[in-house]
C-alpha positions as CSV (number, residue, x, y, z in Angstrom):
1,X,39.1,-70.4,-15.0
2,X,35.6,-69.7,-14.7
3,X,33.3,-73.0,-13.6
4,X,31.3,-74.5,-16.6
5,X,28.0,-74.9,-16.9
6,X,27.5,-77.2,-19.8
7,X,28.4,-76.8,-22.9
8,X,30.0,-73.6,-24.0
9,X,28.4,-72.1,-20.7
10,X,30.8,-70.8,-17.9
11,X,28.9,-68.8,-14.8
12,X,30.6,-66.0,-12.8
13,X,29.4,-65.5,-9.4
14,X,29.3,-60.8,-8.5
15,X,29.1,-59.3,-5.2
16,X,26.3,-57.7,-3.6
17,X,24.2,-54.6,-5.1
18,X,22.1,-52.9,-3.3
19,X,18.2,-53.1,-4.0
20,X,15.6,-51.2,-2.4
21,X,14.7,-50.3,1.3
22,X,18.1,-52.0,2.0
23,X,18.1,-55.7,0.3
24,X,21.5,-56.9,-0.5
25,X,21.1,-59.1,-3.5
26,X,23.8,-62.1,-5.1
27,X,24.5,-61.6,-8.9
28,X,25.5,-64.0,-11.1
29,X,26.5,-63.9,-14.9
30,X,27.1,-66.0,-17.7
31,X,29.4,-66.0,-20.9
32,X,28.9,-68.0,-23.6
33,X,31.1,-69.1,-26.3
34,X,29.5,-68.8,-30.0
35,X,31.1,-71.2,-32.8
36,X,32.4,-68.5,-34.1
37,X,35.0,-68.4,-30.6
38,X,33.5,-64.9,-29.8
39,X,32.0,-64.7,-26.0
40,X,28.8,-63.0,-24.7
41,X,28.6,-61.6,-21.8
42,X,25.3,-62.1,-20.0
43,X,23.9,-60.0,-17.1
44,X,27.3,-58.5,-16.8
45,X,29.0,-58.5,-12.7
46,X,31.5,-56.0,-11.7
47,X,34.9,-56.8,-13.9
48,X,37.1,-57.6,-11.5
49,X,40.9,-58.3,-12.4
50,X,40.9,-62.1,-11.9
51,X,37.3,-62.3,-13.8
52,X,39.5,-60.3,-17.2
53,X,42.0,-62.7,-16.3
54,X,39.1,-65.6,-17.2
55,X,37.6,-63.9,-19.5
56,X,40.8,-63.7,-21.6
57,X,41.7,-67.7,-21.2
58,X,38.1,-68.4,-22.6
59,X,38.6,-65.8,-25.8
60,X,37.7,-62.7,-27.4
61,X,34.4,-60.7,-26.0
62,X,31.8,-59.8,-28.7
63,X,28.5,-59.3,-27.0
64,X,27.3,-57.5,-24.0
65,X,24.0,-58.2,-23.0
66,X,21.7,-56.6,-20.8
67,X,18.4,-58.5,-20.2
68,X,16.3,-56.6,-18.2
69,X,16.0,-52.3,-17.7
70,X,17.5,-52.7,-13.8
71,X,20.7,-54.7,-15.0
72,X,22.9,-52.0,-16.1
73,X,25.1,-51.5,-13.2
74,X,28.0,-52.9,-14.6
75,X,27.8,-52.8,-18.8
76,X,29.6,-49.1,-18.8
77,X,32.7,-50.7,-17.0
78,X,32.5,-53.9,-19.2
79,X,32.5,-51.5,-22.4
80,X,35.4,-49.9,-21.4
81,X,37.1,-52.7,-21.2
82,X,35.8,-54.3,-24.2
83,X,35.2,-51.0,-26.6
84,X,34.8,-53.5,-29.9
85,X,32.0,-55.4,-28.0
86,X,28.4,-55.2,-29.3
87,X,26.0,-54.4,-26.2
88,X,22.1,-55.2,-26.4
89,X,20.2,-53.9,-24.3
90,X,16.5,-54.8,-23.5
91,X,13.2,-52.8,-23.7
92,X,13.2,-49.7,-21.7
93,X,16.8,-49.5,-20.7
94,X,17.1,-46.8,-22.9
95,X,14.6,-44.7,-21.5
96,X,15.9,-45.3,-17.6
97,X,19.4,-44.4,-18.5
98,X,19.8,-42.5,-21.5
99,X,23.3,-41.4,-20.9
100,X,24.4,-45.7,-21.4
101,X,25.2,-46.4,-25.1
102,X,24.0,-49.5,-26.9
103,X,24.2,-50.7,-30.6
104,X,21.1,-53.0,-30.8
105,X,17.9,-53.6,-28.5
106,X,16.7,-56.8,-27.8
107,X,13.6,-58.5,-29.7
108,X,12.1,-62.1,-30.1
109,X,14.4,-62.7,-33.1
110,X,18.1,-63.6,-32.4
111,X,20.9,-61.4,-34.2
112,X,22.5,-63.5,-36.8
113,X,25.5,-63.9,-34.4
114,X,23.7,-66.0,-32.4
115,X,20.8,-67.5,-33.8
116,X,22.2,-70.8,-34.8
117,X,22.9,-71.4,-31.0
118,X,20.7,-69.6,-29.0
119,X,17.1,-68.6,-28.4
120,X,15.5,-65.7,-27.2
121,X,12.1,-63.8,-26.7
122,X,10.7,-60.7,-24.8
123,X,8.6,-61.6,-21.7
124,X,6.6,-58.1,-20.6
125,X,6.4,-56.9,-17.5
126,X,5.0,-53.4,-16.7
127,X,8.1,-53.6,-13.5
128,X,10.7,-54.7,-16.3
129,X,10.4,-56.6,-19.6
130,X,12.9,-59.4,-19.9
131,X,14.6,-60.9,-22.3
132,X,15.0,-65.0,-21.5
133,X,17.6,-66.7,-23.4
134,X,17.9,-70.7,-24.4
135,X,21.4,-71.8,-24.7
136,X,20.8,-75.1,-27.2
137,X,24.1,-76.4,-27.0
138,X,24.0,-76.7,-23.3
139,X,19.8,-76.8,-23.2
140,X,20.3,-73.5,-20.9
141,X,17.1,-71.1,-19.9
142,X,18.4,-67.7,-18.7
143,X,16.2,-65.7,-16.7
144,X,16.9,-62.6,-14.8
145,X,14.6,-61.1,-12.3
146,X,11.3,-63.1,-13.5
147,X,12.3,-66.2,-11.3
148,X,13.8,-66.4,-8.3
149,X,15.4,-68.4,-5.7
150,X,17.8,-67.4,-3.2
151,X,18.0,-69.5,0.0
152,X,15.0,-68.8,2.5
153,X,17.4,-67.4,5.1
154,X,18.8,-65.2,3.4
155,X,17.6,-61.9,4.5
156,X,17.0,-61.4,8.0
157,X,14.5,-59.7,10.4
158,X,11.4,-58.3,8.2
159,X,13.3,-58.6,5.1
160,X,13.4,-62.1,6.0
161,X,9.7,-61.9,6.1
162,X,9.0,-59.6,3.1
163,X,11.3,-61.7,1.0
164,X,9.4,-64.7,1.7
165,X,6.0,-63.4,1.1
166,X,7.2,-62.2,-2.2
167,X,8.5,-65.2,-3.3
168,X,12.5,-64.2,-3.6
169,X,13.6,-66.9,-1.1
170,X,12.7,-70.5,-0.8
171,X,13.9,-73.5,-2.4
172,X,12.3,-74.0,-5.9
173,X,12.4,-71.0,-8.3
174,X,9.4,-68.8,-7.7
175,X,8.1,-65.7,-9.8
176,X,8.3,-63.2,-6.8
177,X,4.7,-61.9,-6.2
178,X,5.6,-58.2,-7.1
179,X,6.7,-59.7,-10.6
180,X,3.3,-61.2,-11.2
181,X,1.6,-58.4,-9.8
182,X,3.3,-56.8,-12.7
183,X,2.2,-59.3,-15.1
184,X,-1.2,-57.5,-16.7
185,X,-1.3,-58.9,-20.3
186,X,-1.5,-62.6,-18.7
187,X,-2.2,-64.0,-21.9
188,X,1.1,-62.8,-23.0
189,X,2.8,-64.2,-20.1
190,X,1.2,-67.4,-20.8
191,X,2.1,-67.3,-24.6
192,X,6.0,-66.7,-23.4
193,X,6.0,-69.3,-21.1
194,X,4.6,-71.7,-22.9
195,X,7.0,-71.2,-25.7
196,X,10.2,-71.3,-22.9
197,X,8.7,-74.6,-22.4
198,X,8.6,-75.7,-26.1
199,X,12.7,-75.2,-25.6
200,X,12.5,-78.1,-23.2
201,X,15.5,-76.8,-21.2
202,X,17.2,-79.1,-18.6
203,X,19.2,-76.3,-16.6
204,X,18.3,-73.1,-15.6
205,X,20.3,-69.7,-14.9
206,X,19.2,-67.0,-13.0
207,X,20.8,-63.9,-11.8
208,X,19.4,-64.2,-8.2
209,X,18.9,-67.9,-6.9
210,X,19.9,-71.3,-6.7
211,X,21.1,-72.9,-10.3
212,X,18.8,-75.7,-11.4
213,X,21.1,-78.3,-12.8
214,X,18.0,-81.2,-13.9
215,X,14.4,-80.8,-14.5
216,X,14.5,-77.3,-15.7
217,X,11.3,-77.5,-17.6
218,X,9.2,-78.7,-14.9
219,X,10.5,-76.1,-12.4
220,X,10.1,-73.3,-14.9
221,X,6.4,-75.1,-15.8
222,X,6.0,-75.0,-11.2
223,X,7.2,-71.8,-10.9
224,X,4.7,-69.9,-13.6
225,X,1.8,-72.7,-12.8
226,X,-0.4,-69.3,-11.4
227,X,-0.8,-68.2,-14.9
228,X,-2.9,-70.8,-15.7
């Protein structure tokens, strides 16, 4: 069985996908279970046969979610194994691959399926605009690529260095530099984050880092403290 996370929050722990000029990075995905006993699948990791062996002790899988346009690499494998499954898909996806099909695209409104129990809104990004989720039931945020925080020896040699620099590694989540390079409408950025905090989430998720079990708001609140 997959570890929980909370509430109706289990996380599933991928391999390694390749990045550019050669970075290795961790992924990490989550599946939630609506009221209703229907899962979604967040930031979906290569579906291996004792991850469908979870996934079919936990129940039934409705959603497929894609947050950002670079997190695709596995939601073709996860629709053929799930053709019934709904998959939304954030801004731009589309446009980078339009050979992937998708039923809905992400927005600041929740479907109906999930609104009761989850929050959601689109934080832009000229690299990629992300959808960040807020699991209620388990006071959850979900964040993608915008924070970051894998362990500051992770990389090695002058990836070890560039890593650092850009804020992927250390031991608080960051917004790696490139991301807030990226980040021209700041007082959009600021709008988003202020309303993540107005969800006053205690945990956070992300696909690339260290989980933040306490004190999520304040190290969401640290992390995007450059905005101003």
């Amino acid at each position: 069985m997959l570890p929980p996370f909370g509430e109706g929050l289990w996380l599933a722990e991928g391999g390694e996908v390749a990045g550019g000029l050669g970075f290795l990075y961790p992924t990490r995905m989550a599946v939630i279970r609506l009221a209703a006993g229907g899962l979604v699948v967040w930031s979906p990791v290569a579906l291996t046969e004792p991850l469908r062996r979870d996934m079919a002790e936990l129940g039934p899988v409705r959603h497929i979610v894609a947050p950002n346009r670079l997190h695709n690499l596995f939601v073709a494998e996860w629709q053929r194994a799930f053709p019934a499954a709904t998959t939304h898909v954030a801004p731009g996806l589309p446009e980078r691959c339009p050979d992937l099909a998708y039923d809905a695209r992400l927005s600041d409104t929740p479907p109906p399926d999930w609104e009761e129990e989850m929050d959601q809104l689109l934080f832009p990004n000229r690299i990629a605009t992300e959808a960040v989720f807020f699991h209620r039931p388990s006071r959850t945020a979900l964040f993608t690529d915008l924070l970051q925080c894998m362990p500051p020896r992770r990389f090695r040699g002058w990836r070890g260095l560039v890593a650092r620099l850009d804020g992927m590694t250390g031991t608080s989540p960051q917004v790696p530099r490139k991301f807030r390079l990226a980040m021209t409408d700041r007082a959009a950025a600021r709008s988003a984050r202020d309303r993540i905090l107005g969800w006053a989430p205690e945990r956070v998720v992300m696909a690339h880092g260290t989980l933040v079990e306490t004190g999520g708001a304040a190290a969401i609140a640290r992390a995007f403290r450059w905005l101003g």
